[in-house]
C-alpha positions in Angstrom: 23.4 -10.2 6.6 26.9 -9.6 4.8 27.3 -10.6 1.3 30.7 -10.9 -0.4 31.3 -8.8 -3.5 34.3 -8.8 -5.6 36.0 -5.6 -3.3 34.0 -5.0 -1.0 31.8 -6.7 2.1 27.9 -5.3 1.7 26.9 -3.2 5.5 23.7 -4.0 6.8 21.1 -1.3 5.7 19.8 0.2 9.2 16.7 2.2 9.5 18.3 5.7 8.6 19.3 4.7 5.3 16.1 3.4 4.5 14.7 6.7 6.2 16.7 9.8 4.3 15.5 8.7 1.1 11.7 8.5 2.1 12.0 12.1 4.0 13.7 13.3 0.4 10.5 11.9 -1.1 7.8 13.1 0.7 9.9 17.1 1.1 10.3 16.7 -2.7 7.3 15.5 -4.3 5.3 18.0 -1.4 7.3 21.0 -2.3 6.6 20.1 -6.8 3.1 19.3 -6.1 2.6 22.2 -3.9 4.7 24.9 -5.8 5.8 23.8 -9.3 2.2 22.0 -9.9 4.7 19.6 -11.7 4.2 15.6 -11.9 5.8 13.1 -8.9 7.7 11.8 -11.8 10.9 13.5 -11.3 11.2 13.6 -7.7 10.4 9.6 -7.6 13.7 8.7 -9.7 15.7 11.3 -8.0 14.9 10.0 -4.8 15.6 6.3 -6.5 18.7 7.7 -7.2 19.6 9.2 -4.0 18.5 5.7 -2.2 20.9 4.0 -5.1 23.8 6.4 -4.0 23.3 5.6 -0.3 23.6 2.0 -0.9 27.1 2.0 -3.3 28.5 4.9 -1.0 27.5 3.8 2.7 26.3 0.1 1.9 29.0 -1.1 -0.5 26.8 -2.0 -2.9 27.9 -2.4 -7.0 25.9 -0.5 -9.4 25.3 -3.6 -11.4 23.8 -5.7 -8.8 21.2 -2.4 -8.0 20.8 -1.9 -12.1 20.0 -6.0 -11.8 16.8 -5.1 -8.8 15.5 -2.7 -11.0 15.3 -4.3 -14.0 13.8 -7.2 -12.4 11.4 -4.9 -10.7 10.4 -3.3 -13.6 10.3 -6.1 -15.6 7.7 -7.7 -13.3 5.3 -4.6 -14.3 5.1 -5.3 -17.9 1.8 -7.4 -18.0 0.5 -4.6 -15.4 1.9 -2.1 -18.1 -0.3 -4.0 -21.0 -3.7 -4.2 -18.9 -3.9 -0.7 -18.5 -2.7 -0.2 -22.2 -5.7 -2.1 -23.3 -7.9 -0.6 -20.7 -7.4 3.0 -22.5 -8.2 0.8 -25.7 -11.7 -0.2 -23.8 -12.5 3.4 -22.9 -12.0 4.8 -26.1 -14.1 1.7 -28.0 -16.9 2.0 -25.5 -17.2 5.7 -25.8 -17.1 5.4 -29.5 -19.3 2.8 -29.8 -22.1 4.6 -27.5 -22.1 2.6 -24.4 -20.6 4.9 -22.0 -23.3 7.2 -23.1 -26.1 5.2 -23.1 -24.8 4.3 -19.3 -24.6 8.1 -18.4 -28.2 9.0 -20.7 -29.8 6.1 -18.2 -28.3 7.3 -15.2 -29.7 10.9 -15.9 -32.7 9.5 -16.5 -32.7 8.5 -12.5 -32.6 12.2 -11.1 -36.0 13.1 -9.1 -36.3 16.3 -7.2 -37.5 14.2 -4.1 -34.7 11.7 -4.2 -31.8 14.2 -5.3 -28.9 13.4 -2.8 -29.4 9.6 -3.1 -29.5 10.3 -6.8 -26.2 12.7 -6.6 -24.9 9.6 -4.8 -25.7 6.5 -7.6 -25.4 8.4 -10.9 -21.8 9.8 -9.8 -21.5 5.8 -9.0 -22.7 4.5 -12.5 -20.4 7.3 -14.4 -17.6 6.8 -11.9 -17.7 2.8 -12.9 -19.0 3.6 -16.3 -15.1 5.9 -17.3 -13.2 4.7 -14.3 -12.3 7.7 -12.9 -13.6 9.9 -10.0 -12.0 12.8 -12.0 -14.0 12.9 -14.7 -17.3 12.3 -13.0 -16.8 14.9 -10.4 -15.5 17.5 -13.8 -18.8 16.9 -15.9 -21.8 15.4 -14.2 -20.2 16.8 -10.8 -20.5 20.5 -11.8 -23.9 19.7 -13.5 -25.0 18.3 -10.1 -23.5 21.2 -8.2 -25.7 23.4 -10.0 -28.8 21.6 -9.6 -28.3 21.4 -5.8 -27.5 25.1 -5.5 -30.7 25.6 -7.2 -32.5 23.5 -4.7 -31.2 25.4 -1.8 -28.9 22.5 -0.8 -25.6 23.2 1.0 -22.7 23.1 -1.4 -20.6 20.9 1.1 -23.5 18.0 1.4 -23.6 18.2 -2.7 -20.3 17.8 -3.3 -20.1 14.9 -0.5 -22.9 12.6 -2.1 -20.5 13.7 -5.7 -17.4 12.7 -4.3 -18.6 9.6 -2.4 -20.6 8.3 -5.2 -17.5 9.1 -8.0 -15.0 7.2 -5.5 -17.1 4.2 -4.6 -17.2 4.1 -8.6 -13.5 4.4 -9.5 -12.5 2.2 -7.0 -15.1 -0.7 -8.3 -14.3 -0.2 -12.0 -12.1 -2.5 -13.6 -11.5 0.4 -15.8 -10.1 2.7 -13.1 -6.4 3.0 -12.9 -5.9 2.7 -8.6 -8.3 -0.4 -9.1 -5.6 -2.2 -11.6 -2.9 -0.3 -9.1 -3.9 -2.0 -5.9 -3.8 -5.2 -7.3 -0.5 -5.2 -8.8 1.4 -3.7 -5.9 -0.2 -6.5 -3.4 0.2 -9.4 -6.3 -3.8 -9.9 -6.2 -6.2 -10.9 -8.8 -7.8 -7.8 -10.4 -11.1 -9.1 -10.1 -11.1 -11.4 -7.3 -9.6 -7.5 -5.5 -13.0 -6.0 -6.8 -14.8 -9.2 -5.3 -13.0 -8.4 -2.1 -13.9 -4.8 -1.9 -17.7 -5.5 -2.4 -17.2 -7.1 1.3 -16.4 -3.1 2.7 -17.4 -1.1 0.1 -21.4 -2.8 -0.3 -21.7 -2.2 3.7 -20.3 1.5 3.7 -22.8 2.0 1.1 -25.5 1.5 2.4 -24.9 3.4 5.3 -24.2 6.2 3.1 -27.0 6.2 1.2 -29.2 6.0 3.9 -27.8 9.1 6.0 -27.8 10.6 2.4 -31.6 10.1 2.4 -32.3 11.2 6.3 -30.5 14.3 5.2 -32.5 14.9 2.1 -35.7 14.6 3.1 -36.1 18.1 4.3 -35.5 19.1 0.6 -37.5 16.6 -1.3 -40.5 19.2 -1.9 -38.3 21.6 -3.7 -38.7 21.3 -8.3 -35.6 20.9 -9.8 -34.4 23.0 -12.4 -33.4 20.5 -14.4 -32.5 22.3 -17.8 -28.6 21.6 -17.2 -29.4 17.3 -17.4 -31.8 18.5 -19.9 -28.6 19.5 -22.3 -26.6 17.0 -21.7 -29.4 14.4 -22.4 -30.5 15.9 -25.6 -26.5 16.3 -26.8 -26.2 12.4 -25.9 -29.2 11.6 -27.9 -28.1 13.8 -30.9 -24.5 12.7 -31.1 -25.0 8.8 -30.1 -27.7 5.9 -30.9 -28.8 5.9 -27.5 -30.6 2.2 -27.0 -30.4 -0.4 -23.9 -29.2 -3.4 -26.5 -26.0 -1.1 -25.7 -25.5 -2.9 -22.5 -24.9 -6.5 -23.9 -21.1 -4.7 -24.5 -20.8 -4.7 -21.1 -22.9 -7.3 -19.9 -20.3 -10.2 -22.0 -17.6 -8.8 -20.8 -19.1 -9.2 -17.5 -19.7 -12.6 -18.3 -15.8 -13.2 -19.3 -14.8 -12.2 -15.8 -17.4 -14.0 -14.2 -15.9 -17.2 -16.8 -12.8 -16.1 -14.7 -11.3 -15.4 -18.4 -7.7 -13.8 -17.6 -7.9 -10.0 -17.8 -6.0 -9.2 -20.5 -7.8 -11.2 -23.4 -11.2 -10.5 -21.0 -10.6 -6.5 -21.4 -9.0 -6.8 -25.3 -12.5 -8.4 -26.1 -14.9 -6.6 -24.5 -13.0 -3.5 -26.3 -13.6 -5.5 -30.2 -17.0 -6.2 -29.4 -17.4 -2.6 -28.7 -16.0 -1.9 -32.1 -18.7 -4.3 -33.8 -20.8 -2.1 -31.8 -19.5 1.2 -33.0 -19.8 0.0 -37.0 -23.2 -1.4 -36.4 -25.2 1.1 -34.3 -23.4 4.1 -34.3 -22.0 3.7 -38.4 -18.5 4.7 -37.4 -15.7 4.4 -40.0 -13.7 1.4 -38.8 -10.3 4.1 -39.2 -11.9 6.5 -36.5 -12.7 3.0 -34.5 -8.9 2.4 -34.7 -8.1 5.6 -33.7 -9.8 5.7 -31.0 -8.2 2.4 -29.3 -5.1 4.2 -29.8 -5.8 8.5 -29.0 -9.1 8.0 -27.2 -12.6 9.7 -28.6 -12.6 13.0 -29.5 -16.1 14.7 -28.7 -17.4 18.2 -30.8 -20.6 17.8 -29.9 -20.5 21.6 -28.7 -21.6 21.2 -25.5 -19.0 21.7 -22.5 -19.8 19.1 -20.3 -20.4 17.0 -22.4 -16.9 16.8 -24.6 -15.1 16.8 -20.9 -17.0 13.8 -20.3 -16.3 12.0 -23.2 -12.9 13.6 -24.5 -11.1 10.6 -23.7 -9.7 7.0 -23.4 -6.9 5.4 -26.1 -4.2 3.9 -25.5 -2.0 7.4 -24.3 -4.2 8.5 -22.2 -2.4 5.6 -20.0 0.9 6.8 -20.7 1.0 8.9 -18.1 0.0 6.4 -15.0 2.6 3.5 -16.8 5.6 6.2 -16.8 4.6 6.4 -13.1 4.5 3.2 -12.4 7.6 2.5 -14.0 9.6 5.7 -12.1 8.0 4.1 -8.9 9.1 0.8 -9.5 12.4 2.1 -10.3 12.7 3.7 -6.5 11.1 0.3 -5.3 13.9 -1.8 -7.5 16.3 0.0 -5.4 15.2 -0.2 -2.1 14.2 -3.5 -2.3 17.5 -4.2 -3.7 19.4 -2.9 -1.2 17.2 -4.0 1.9 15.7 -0.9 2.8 11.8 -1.7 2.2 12.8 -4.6 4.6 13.8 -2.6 7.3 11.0 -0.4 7.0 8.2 -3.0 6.8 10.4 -4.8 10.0 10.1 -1.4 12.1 6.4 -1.1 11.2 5.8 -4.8 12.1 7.5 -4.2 15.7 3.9 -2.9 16.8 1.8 -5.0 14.0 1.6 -8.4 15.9 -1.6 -9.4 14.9 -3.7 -9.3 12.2 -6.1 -5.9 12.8 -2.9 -3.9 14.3 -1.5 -5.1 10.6 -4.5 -4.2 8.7 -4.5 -0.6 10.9 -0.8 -0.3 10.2 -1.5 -0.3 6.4 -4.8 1.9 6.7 -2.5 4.5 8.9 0.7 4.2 6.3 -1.9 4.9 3.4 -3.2 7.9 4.8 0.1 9.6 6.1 1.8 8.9 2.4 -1.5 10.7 1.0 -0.8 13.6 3.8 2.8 13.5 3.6 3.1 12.9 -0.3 -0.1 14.3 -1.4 -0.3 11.7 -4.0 -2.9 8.7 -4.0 -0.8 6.7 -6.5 2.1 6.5 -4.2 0.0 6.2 -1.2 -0.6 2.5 -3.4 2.6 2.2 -4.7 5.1 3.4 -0.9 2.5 1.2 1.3 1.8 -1.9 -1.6 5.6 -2.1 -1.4 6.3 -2.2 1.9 3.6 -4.7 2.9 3.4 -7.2 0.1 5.6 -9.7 1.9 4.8 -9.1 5.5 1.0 -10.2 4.0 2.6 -13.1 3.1 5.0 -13.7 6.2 1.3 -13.1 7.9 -0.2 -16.2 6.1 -2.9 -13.8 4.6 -3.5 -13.6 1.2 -2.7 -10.3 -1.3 -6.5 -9.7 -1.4 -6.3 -8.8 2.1 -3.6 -6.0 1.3 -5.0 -4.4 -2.5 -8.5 -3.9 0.0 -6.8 -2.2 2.8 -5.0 -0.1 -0.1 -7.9 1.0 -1.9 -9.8 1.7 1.4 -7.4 4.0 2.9 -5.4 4.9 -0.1 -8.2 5.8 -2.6 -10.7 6.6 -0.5 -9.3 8.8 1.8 -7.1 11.0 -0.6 -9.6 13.4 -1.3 -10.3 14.2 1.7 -7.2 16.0 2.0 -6.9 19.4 0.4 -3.2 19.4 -0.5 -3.5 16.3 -1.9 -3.5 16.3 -5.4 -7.2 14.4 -5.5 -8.2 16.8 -2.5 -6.7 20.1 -4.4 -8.4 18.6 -7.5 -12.4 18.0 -6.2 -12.4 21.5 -4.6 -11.4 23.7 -7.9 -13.6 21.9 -9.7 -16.2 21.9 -7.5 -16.0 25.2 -6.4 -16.3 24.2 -2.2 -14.0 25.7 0.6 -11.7 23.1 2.1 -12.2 20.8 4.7 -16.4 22.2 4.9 -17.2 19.4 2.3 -15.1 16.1 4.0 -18.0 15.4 6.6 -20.2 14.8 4.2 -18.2 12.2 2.3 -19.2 9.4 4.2 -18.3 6.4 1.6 -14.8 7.6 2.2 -14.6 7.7 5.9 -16.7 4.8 6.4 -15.0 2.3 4.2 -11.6 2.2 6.5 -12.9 2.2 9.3 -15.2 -1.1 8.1 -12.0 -2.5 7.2 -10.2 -2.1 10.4 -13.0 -3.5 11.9 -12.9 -6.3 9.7 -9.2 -6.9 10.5 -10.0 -7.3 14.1 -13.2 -9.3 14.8 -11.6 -11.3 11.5 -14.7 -10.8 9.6 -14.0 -11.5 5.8 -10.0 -12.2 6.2 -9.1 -15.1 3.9 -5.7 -17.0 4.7 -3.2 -19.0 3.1 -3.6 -22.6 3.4 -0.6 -24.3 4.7 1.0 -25.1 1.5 1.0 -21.6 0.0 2.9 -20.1 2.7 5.1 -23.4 2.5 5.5 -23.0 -1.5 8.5 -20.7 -3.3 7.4 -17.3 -3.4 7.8 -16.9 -7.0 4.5 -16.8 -8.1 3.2 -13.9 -6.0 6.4 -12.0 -7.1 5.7 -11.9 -10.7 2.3 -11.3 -9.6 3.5 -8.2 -7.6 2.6 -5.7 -10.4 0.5 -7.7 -12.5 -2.5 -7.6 -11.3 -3.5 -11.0 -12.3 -2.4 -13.9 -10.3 -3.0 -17.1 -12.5 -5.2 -19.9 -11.4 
């Protein structure tokens, strides 16, 4: 459609001006990632830019009316920007406060030598939802683990599968996790009706995994474990932290907020005071260091390795980071929204989506090939959350449907790829060879492949009722980055 301007008619954007600024992304961000081991930051807004020059120079677009699309972009991410500001606030007030530990001291507690991948399997779970992040579990109790299994004679590549699939199952179920607040806000879902939906795929894929997990295990189960590594860790947690199960009620009422369906934001700021309460009363921290650590994280010197990676962090900056991206993604999204060109991409992909499992495969393939092609999980969120928001819509199926197919395919499978930051990430730390470990990490293969599934026999799907997909579409904008849609 042409638009008047005050010079100049606005083109139609075609599919190759849409396409040279994706290419420039995907050979820029793979060539930092892969040789300057630099952040996607920079190549994001220059290829914002690029898409912005395309538009005033071949489109006829004004500056000012692109500037207008991304500040309206961006400004829709501010509440997303706040929720994950005040989860940094949560990690660091349950770390200092001695629930995280007290979650990870109980989870040790689980390990049995004839049990031991199952184990590997739930107590990378409980950390992975305990810190949201995969990261972190697969750094600390991931290398502790490693050892362990190498001392029972267990293949390295079966190890490091139960680590991975466990620490990813728990990242991408943790309202604390920054892809699980991502997902969300780039479909316009609820945060925690998107975790409700994932329990559909993820509780299935489970307990396939744990099951094969056992088969395979058996064969080991007479072996001792060595188990002076969980030992040290155990023994720092209970010297550093009052260690004690009345620890869990922190959790356990914010639980009950979301299950209240209290909004996120004052759900997530509570559950992070309590936690303060908790640190003063059990733990006799100085309300100053409690403070501090809302706003730089916790700072552990307990001495022992693993244990101050584990709990080194949280705070308000340590979300810096994932809000600057965000906000440089957004800025590229402003402008190509703006200008038409996420349009024409979703309307090429939709020419072979005409139903609703071809579109839930069509998301599920773009996820994987922008973790391939971009080597980044965020943007496999952000590129595919973007171009499929409103074809949900157009679809009659609701943004649920979209932030699951996003964290099944888009979490899940990036690190299964070895150039992919995620993928580059699990082997260094993990000490594996590429590719040897990836058929072992059955949580992350299974879980798409449930959900195309799903998409096709319509198992799970929830639609729009007649007067949502009749109703303005403003709400589910605003909710685009938000990651809280209200009631």
């Amino acid at each position: 459609m042409k638009k008047e301007t005050t010079s100049k008619v606005v083109k139609e954007t075609k599919f190759i001006h849409a396409l040279i600024p994706l290419v420039f992304l995907i050979i820029s961000l793979g060539y930092t990632i892969r040789y300057t081991n630099a952040a996607p930051h920079i190549p994001i807004i220059i290829s914002g830019m690029l898409a912005a020059c395309i538009a005033m120079f071949f489109l006829n677009y004004r500056w000012e009316s692109i500037l207008e699309g991304i500040l309206e972009t961006i400004k829709s991410s501010m509440e997303a920007a706040l929720i994950l500001l005040i989860i940094g606030m949560v990690v660091g007030s349950w770390i200092i406060s001695g629930v995280v530990p007290t979650m990870i001291f109980y989870g040790l507690k689980i390990m049995s030598p004839s049990i031991f991948l199952p184990a590997t399997l739930l107590l990378s779970l409980i950390v992975a939802i305990a810190t949201g992040s995969s990261w972190s579990t697969a750094a600390t109790i991931g290398i502790a683990l490693m050892g362990v299994g190498a001392g029972l004679g267990i293949p390295a590549p079966v190890t490091a599968g139960a680590i991975i699939s466990g620490a990813y199952m728990g990242d991408k179920l943790s309202p604390l996790s920054d892809t699980t607040n991502l997902a969300p806000a780039m479909a316009g879902s609820d945060l925690f009706d998107h975790i409700k939906a994932m329990l559909y795929t993820t509780i299935p894929a489970f307990i396939i995994t744990i099951i094969l997990f056992s088969i395979i295990g058996m064969k080991y189960s007479q072996i001792e474990v060595d188990a002076s590594i969980l030992n040290s860790i155990l023994m720092t947690l209970d010297e550093q932290f009052y260690i004690s199960p009345i620890l869990f009620v922190v959790p356990l009422i914010t639980i009950g907020l979301v299950v209240k369906k209290v909004p996120a934001i004052p759900g997530l700021l509570f559950g992070s005071i309590i936690g303060g309460v908790a640190a003063v009363i059990f733990q006799k921290v100085p309300l100053k260091d409690f403070v501090t650590s809302l706003q730089v994280g916790y700072i552990s010197n307990s001495g022992n390795e693993m244990v101050d990676a584990l709990l080194t962090r949280g705070g308000m900056d340590s979300m810096m980071w994932t809000v600057a991206l965000i906000i440089c993604a957004l800025f590229l999204g402003g402008v190509m929204e703006k200008t038409g060109m996420l349009n024409v991409l979703a309307m090429k992909i939709l020419s072979i989506a005409n139903s609703t499992g071809s579109l839930i495969l069509s998301t599920l393939l773009t996820a994987l090939a922008v973790n391939i092609l971009a080597a980044e999980q965020y943007l496999s969120i952000v590129i595919t959350g973007r171009i499929f928001k409103d074809v949900y819509r157009e679809k009659g199926l609701e943004p649920v449907m979209l932030s699951r197919a996003l964290e099944d395919c888009g979490t899940m499978t990036s690190p299964l790829i070895p150039w992919n930051t995620c993928g580059a990430y699990m082997i260094a730390t993990l000490g594996i060879a590429p590719w040897v470990y990836v058929p072992y990490c059955f949580m992350n293969i299974i879980s798409p492949i449930i959900s195309c599934i799903y998409g096709y026999t319509g198992f799970t799907i929830k639609h729009l009722n007649e007067e949502e997909i009749k109703k303005p579409n403003f709400k589910h904008i605003v909710a685009t980055v938000l990651g809280v849609v209200g009631k």
